[in-house]
TORLODO-30662 format. One line per 2 residues: their letters; for each residue x, y, z of N, C-alpha, C. Coordinates in pm, whole numbers, plus 50000, padded with zeros to 5 digits. Each point is the difference from the previous one (the first is absolute). Layout:
TORLODO-30662
a	X:Y:Z:X:Y:Z:X:Y:Z | ... $
//
This chain:
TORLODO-30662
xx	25070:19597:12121:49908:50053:49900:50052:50131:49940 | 50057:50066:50080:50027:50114:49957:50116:49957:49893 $
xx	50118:49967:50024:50130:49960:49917:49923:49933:49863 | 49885:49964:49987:49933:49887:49892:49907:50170:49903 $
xx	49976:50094:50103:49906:50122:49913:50091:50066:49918 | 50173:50034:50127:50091:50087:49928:50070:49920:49908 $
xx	50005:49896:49974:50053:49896:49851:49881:50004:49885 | 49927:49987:50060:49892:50046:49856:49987:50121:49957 $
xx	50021:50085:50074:49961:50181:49960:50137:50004:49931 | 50131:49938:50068:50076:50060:49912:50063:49902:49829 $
xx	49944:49889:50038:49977:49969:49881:49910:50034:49897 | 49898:50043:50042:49904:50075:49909:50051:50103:49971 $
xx	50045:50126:50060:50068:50118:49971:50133:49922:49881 | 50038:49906:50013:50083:49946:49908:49927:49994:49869 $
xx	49949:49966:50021:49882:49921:49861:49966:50161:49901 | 49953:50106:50131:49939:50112:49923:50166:50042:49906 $
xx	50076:50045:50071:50114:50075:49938:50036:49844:49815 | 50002:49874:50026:50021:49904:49871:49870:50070:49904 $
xx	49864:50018:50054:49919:50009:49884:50041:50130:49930 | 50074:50107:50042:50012:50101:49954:50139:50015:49920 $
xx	50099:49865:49987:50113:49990:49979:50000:49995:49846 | 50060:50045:49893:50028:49993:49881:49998:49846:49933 $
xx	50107:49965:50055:50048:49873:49958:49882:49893:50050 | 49921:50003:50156:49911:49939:49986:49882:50006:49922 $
xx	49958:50102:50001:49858:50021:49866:50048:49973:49871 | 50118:49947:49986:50012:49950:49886:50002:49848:49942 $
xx	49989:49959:50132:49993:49835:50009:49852:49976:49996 | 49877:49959:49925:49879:49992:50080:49979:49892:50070 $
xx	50054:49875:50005:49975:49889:50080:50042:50002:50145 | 50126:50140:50019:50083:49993:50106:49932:50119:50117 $
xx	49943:50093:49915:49866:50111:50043:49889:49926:50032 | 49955:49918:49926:49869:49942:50042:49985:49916:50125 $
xx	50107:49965:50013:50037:49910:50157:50060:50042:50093 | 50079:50129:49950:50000:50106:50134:49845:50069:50022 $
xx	49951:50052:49896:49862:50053:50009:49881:49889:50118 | 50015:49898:49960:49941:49850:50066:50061:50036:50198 $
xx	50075:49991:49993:50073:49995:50133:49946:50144:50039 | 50008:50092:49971:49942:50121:50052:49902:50004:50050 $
xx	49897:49967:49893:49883:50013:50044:49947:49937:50146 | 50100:49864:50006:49955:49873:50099:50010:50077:50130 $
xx	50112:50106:50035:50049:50077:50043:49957:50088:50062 | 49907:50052:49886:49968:50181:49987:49897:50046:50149 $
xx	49942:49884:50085:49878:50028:50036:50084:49993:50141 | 50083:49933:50082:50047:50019:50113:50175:50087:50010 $
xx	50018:49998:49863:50135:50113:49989:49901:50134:50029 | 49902:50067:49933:49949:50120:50014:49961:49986:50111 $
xx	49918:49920:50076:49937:50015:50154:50111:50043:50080 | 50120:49869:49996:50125:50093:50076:50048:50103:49999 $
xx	50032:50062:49921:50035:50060:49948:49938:50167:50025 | 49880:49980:50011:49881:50085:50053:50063:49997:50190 $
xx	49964:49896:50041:50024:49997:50125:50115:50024:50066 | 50114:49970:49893:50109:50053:50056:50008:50154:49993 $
xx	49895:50094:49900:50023:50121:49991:49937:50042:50163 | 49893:49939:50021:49900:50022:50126:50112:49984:50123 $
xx	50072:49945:50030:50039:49973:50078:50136:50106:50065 | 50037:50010:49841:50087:50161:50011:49934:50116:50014 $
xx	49865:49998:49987:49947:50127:50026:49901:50027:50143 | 50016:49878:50079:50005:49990:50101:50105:50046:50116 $
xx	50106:49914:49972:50107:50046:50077:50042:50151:49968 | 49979:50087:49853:49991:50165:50039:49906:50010:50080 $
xx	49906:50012:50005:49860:50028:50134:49992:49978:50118 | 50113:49866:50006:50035:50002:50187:50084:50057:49995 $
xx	50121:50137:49950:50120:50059:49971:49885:50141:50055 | 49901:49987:49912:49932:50142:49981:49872:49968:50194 $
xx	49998:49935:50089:49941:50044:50060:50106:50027:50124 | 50141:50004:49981:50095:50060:50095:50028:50122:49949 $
xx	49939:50053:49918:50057:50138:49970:49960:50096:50132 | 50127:50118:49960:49966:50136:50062:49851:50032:49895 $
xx	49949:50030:49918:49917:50058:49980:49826:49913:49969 | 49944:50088:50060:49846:49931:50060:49947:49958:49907 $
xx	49984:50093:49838:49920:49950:49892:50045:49893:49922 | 50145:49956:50001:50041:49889:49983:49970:49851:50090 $
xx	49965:50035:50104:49974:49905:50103:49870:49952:49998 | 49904:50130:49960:49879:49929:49987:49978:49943:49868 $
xx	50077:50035:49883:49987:49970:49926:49980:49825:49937 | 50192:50000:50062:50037:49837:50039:49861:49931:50087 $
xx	49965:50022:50121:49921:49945:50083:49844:49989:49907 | 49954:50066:49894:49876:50015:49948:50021:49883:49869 $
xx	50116:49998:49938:49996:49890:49907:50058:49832:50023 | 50065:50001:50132:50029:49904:50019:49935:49889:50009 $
xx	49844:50004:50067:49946:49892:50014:49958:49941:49869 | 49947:50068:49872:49985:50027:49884:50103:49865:49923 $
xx	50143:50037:49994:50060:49966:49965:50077:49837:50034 | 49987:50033:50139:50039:49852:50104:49865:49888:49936 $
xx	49864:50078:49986:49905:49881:49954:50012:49999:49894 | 50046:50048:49875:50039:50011:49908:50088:49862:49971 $
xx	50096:50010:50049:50099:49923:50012:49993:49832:50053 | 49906:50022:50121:49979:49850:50041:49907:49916:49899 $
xx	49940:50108:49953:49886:49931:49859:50085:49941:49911 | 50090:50051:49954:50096:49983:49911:50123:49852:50063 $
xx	50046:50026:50099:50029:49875:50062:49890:49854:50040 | 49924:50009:49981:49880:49886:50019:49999:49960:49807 $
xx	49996:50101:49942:50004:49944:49906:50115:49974:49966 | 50133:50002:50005:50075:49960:49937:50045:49878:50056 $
xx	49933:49954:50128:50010:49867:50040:49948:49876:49984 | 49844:50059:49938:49931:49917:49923:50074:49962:49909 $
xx	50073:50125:49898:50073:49971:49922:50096:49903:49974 | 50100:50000:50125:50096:49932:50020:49962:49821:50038 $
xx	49865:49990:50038:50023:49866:50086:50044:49966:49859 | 50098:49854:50002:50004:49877:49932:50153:50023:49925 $
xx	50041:50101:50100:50147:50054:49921:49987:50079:49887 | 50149:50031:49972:50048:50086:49864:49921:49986:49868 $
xx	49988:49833:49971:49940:49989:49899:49804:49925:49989 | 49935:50092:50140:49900:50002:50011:49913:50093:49826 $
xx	50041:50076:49989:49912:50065:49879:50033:49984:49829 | 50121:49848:50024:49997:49956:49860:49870:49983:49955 $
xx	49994:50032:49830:49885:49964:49951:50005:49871:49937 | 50075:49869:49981:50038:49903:49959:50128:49946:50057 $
xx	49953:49854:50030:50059:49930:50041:50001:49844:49951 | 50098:49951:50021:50000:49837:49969:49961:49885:50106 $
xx	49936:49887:49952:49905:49921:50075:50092:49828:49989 | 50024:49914:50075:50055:49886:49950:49947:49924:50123 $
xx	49919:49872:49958:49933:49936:50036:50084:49824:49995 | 50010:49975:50090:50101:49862:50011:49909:49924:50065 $
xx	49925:49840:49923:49991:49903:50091:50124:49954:50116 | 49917:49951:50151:50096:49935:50073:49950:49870:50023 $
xx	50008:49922:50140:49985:49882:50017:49853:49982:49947 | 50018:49892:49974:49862:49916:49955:49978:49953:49828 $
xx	50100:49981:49965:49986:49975:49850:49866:50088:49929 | 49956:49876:49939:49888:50051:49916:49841:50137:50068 $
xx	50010:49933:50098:49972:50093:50086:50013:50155:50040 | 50112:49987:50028:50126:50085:50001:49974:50123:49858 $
xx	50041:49946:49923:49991:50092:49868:49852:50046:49977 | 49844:49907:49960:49894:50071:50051:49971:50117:50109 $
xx	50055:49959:50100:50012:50168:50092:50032:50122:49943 | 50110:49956:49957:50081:50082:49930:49881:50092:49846 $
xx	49975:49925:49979:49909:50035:49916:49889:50047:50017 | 49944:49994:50132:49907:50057:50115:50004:50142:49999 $
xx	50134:49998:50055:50055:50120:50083:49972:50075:49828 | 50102:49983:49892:50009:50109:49869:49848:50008:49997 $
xx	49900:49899:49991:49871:50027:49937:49909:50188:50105 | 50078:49919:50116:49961:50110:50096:50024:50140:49995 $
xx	50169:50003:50017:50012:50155:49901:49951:50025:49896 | 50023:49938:49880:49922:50075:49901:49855:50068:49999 $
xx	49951:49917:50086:49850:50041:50009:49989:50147:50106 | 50110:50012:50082:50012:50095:50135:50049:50120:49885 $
xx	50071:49976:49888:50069:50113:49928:49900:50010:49908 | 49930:49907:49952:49868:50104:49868:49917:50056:50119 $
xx	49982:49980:50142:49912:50077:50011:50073:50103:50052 | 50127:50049:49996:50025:50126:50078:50073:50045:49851 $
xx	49978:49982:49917:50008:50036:49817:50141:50047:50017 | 50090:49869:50058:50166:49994:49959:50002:49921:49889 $
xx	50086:50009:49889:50046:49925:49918:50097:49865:50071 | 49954:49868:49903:50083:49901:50042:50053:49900:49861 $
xx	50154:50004:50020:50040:49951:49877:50084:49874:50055 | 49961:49891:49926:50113:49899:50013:50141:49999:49988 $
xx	50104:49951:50051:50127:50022:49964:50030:49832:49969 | 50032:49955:50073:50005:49872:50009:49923:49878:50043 $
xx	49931:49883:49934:49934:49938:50114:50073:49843:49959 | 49969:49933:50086:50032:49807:50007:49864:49937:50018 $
xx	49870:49969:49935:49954:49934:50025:50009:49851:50003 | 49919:49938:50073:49987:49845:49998:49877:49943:49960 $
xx	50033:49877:50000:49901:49912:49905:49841:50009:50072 | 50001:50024:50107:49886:49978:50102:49898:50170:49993 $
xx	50091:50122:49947:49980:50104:49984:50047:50138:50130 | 50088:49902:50065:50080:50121:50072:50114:50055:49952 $
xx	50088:50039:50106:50106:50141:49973:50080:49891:50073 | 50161:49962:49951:50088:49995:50037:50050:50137:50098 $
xx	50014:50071:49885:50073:50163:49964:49888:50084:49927 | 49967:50152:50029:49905:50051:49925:50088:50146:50060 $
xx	50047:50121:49913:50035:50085:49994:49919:50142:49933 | 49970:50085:50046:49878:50107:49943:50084:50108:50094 $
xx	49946:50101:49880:50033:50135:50075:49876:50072:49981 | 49951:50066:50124:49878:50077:49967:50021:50177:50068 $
xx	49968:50026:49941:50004:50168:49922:49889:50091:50043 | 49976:50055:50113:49871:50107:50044:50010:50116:50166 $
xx	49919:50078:49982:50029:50066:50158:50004:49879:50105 | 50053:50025:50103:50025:49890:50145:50002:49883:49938 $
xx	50059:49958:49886:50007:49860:49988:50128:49951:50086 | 50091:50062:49976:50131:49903:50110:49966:50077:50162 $
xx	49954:50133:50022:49970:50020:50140:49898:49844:50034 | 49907:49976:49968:49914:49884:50000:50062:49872:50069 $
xx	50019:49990:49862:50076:49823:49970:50147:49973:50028 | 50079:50095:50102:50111:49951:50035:49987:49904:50074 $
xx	49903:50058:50124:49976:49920:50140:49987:49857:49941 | 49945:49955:49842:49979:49874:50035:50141:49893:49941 $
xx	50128:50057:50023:50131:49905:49979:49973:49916:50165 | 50059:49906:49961:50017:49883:50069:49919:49849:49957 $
xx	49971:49947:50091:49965:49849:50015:49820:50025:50042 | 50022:49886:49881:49799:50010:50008:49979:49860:50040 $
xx	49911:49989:50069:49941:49847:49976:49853:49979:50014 | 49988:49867:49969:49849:49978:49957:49976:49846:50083 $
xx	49849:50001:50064:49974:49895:50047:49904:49941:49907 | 49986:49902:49917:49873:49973:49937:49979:49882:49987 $
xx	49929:49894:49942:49990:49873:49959:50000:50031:49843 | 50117:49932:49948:49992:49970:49875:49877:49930:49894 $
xx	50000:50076:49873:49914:49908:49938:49997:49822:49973 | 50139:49973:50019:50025:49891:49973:50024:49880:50098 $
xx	49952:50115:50156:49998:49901:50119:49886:49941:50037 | 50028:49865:49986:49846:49906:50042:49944:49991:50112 $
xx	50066:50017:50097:49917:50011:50139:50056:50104:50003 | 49948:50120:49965:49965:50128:50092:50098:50058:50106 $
xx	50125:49968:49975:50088:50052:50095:50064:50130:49964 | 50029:50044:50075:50064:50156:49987:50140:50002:50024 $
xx	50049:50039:49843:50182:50027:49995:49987:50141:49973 | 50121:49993:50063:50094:50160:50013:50103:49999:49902 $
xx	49987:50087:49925:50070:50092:49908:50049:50128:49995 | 50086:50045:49926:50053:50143:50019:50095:50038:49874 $
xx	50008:50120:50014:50038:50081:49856:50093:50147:50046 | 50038:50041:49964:50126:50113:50033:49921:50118:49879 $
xx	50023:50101:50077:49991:50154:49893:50095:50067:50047 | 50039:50096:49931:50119:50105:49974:49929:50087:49911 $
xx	50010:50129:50067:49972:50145:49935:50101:50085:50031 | 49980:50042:49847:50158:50039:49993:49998:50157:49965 $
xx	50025:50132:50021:49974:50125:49941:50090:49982:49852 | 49893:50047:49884:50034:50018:49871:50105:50136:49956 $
xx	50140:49964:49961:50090:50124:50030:50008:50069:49858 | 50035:50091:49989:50000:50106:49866:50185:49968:50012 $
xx	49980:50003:49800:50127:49949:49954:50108:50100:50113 | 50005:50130:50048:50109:50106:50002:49968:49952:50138 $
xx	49982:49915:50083:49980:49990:50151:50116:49870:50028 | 50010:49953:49933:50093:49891:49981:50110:49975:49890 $
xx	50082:50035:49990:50128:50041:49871:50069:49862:50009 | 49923:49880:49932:50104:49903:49978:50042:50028:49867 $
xx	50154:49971:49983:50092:49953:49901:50007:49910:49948 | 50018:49936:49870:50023:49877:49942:50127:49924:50095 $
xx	50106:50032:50024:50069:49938:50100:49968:49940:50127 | 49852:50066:50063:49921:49959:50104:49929:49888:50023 $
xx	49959:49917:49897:49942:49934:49933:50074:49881:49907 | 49932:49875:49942:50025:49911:49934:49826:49993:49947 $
xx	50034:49998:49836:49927:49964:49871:49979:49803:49999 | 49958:49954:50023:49956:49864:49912:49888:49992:49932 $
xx	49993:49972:49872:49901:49992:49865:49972:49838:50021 | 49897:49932:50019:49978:49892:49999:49894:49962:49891 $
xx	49935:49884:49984:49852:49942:49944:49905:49978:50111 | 49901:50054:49959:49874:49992:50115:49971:49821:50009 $
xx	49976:50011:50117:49979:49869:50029:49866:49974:50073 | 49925:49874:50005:49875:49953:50124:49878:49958:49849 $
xx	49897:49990:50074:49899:49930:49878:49976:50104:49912 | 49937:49885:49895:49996:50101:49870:49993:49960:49883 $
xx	50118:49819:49963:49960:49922:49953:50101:50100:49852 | 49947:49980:49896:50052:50048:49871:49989:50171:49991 $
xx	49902:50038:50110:49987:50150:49997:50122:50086:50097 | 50058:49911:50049:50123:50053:50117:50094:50055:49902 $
xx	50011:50141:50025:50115:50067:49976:50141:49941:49951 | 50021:49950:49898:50157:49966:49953:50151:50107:49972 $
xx	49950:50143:50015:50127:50065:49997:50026:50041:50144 | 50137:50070:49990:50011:50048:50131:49923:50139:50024 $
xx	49856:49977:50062:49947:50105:50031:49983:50012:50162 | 50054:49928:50095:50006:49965:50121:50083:50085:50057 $
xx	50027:50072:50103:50098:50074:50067:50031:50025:50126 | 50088:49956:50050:50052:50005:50159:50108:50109:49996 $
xx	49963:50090:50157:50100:50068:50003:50080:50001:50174 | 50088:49983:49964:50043:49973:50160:50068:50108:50035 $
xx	49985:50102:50084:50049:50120:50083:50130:49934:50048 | 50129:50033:50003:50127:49968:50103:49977:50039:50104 $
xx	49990:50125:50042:49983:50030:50200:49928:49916:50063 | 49871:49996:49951:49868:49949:50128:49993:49820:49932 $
xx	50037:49952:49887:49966:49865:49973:49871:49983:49928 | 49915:50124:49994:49849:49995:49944:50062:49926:49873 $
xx	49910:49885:49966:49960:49970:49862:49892:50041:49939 | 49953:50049:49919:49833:49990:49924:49973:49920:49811 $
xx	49956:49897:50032:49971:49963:49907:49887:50017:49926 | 49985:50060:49875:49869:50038:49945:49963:49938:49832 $
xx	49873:49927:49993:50007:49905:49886:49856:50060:49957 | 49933:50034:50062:49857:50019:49953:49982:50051:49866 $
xx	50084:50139:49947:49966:50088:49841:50116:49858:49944 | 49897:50003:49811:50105:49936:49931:50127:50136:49966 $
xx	49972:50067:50030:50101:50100:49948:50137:49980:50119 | 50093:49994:49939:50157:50025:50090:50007:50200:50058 $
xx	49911:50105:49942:50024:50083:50067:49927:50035:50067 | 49881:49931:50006:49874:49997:50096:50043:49958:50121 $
xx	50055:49860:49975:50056:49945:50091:50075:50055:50095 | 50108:50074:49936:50087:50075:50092:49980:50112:50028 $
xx	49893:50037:49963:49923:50137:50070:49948:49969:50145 | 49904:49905:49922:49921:49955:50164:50160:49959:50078 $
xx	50066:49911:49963:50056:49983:50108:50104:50109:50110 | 49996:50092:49904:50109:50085:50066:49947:50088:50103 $
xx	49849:50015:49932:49929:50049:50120:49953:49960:50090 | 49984:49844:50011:50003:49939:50133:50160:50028:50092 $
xx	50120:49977:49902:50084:50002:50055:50029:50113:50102 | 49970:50121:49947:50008:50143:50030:49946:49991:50170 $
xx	49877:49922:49955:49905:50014:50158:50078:49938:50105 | 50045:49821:49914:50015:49929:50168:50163:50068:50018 $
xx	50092:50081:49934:50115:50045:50084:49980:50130:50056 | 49886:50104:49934:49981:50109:50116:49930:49914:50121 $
xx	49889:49895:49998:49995:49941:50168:50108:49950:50047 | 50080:49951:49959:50088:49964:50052:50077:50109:50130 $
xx	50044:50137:49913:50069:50055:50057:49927:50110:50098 | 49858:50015:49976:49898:50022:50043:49990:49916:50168 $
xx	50001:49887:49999:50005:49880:50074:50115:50014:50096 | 50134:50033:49987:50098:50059:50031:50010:50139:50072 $
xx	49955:50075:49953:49948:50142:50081:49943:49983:50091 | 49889:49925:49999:49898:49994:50065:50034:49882:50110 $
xx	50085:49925:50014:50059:49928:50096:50055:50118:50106 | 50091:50076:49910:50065:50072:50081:49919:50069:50100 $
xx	49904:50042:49968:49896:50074:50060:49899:49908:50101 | 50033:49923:50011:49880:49879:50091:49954:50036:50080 $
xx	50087:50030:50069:49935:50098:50148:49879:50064:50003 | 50047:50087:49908:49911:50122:49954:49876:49935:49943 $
xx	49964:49938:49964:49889:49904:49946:49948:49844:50009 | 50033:49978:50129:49983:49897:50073:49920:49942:50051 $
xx	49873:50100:49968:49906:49992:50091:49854:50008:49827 | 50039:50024:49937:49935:50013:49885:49993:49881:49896 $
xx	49890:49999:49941:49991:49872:49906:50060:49974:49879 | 50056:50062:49931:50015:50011:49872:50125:49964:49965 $
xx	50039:49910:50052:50194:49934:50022:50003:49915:49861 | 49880:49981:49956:50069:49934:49836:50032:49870:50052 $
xx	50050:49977:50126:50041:49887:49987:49951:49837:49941 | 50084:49936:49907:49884:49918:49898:49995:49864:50098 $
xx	50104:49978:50098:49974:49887:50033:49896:49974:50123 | 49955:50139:50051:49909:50006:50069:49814:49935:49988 $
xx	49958:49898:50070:49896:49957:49942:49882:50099:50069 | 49975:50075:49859:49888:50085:50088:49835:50036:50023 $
xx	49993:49863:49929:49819:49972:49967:49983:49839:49977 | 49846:50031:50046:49963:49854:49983:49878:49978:49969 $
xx	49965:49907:49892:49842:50005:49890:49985:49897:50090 | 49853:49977:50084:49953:49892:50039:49887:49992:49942 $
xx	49986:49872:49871:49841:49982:49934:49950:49988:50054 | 49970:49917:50058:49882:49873:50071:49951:50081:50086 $
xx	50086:50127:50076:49897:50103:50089:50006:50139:49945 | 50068:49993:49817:49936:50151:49949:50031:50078:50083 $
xx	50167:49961:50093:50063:50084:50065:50169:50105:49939 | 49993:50108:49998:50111:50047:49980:50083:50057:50097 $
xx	50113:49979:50069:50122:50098:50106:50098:49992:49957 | 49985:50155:50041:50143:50062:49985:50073:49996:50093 $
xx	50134:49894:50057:50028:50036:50115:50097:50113:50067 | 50050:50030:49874:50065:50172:50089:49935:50126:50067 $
xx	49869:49983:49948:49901:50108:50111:49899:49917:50045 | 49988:49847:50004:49837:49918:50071:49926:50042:49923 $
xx	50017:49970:49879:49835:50094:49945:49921:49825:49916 | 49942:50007:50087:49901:49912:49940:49872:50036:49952 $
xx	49966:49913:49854:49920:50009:49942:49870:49866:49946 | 49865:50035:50039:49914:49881:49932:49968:50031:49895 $
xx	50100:50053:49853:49901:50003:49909:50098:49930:49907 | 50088:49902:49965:50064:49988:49935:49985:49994:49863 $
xx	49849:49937:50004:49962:50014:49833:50025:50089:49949 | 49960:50130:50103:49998:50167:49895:50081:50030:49990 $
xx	50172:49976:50064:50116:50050:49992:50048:49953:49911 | 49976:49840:49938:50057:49920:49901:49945:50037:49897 $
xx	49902:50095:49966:49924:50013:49924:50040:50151:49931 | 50119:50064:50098:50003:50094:49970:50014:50137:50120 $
xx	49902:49960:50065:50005:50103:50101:50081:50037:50111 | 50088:50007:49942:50132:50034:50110:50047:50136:50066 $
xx	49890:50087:50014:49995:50132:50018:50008:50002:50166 | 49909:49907:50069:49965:50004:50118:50157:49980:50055 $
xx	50088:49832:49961:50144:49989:50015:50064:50127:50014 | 49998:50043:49859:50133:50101:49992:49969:50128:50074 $
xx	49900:50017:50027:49960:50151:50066:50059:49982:50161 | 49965:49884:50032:50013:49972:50119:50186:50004:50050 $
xx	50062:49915:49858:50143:50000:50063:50043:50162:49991 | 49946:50072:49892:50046:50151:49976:50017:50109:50148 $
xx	49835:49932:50034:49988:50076:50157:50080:49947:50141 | 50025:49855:49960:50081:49987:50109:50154:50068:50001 $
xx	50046:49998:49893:50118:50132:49974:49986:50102:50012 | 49928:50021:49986:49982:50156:49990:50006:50028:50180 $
xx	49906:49943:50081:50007:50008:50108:50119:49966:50064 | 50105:49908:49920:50103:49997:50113:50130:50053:49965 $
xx	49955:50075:49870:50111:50117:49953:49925:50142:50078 | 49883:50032:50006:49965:50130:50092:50068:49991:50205 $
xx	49997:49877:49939:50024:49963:50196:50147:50010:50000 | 50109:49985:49886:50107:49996:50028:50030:50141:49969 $
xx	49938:50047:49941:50068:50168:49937:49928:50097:50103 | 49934:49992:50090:49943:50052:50082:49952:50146:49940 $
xx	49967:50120:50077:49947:50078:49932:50118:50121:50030 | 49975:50108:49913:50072:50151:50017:50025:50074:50094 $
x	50108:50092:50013:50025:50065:50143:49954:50126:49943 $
//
């Protein structure tokens, strides 16, 4: 935790010295997204930052109660306790801060919703699950914008891509990457039997252009024609756009705007996201140890919930948290969920960072 406070403070101290730079205030798109990144910043760079002053002005005060002289000794001894609680206040909060990793206090992030087994089925979930966030994000008044979606004929999500934009929206909604599934009886099953279905999410932290410096050499351009239903209204120029990253293999294909620079807007900013997880993903391997014991591993192939209709049951199985209200969660109310996985981190990042000497 600590190595994760002193990379942000001193990237922020980075950020302050660019806004004050000539050549940057002269760019405004290139200011406004350093400005963006700052801010995301500003609230656990200053806490540290604070605490790291506390902590040096501690260690003078245990300097000052070995002195030869008495009024220095009592001095040290009269503000210390002062300061030590000072300080642990300040460490409790910056751990709150910290649960859910580095990029716990993005204010936007990207959402991608994948039917899995169960065909038609399958994609309805899928369409479950989006109906669900959206409703969890108007009520915590995050913005939610489509990027990409695949519907089907039946009215689910192949593929459904959204990025949504507000305080704790990615602290929130990381926990829920992985494997979802659903127990239900289909509308279209005649005797009443109950199939299992399932759907994949990926949350991804939304990166500011200067956080990620790809090059046109980094990358491959394809201009295509939008394709899927549509009939005479389907897109006939090349307004379609795939971009394939060389290092990591990411493709992103984006067809939704008729516009070709819409297109490659949205897509670049998906792109941006899934290669900072990527390398994000990579760090954070390295570190396993160290977080081994905590929930928030991203990992997508992990199946980590399960919708049971028929008993209006919801579990989570990485903390046992079972729930009888499924209607209200599908409905939206996913506060009870996410609060719950927040605190189980939080508790087993306080248990691993133990407390101050």
């Amino acid at each position: 935790m600590r190595d994760d406070l002193e990379k942000q403070l001193v990237r922020f101290e980075d950020l302050e010295k660019q806004m004050s730079d000539p050549e940057v205030l002269a760019q405004g798109a290139k200011l406004a997204a350093i400005a963006r990144e700052h801010g995301t910043l500003a609230k656990v760079a200053t806490k540290y930052r604070r605490f790291k002053q506390l902590v040096a002005e501690i260690e003078e005060l245990r300097k000052m109660l070995t002195s030869p002289s008495e009024e220095e000794r009592e001095l040290a001894e009269a503000e210390l306790p002062s300061i030590r609680e000072h300080r642990e206040q300040l460490w409790g909060e910056l751990l709150d801060m910290t649960v859910g990793g580095e990029d716990a206090n993005r204010l936007r992030c990207v959402m991608e919703i994948r039917a899995g087994v169960g065909g038609d089925e399958g994609a309805l979930f899928a369409h479950d699950l989006f109906q669900m966030y959206k409703r969890h994000a108007d009520k915590r008044g995050w913005k939610v914008e489509i990027m990409e979606a695949y519907p089907t004929e039946m009215g689910g999500f192949k593929e459904i891509i959204l990025t949504i934009e507000g305080e704790g929206s990615y602290r929130e909604l990381q926990y829920e990457s992985g494997g979802h599934r659903v127990q239900r009886v289909p509308e279209t099953e005649a005797k009443g039997r109950v199939h299992t279905s399932a759907a994949t999410v990926a949350v991804l932290p939304e990166v500011e252009d200067v956080e990620v410096n790809l090059k046109p050499e980094d990358y491959r351009i394809d201009k295509t024609c939008a394709s899927g239903p549509g009939g005479q209204h389907v897109n006939k120029t090349e307004s379609a756009v795939r971009l394939t990253h060389f290092e990591t293999g990411v493709v992103v294909f984006m067809q939704e705007e008729k516009s070709q620079h819409k297109n490659l807007a949205k897509a670049m900013r998906i792109l941006k996201s899934r290669v900072y997880d990527i390398y994000q993903q990579r760090d954070r391997a390295a570190r396993a140890a160290e977080r081994k014991s905590l929930i928030g591993s991203g990992d997508r192939s992990e199946r980590i919930r399960t919708y049971n209709f028929p008993e209006n049951r919801l579990t989570d199985h990485r903390i046992g948290l079972t729930l009888y209200k499924l209607d209200q969660i599908i409905a939206g109310e996913l506060q009870p969920v996410t609060d719950a996985l927040i605190e189980h981190d939080r508790n087993a990042l306080r248990s691993a960072m133990g407390g101050l000497d």
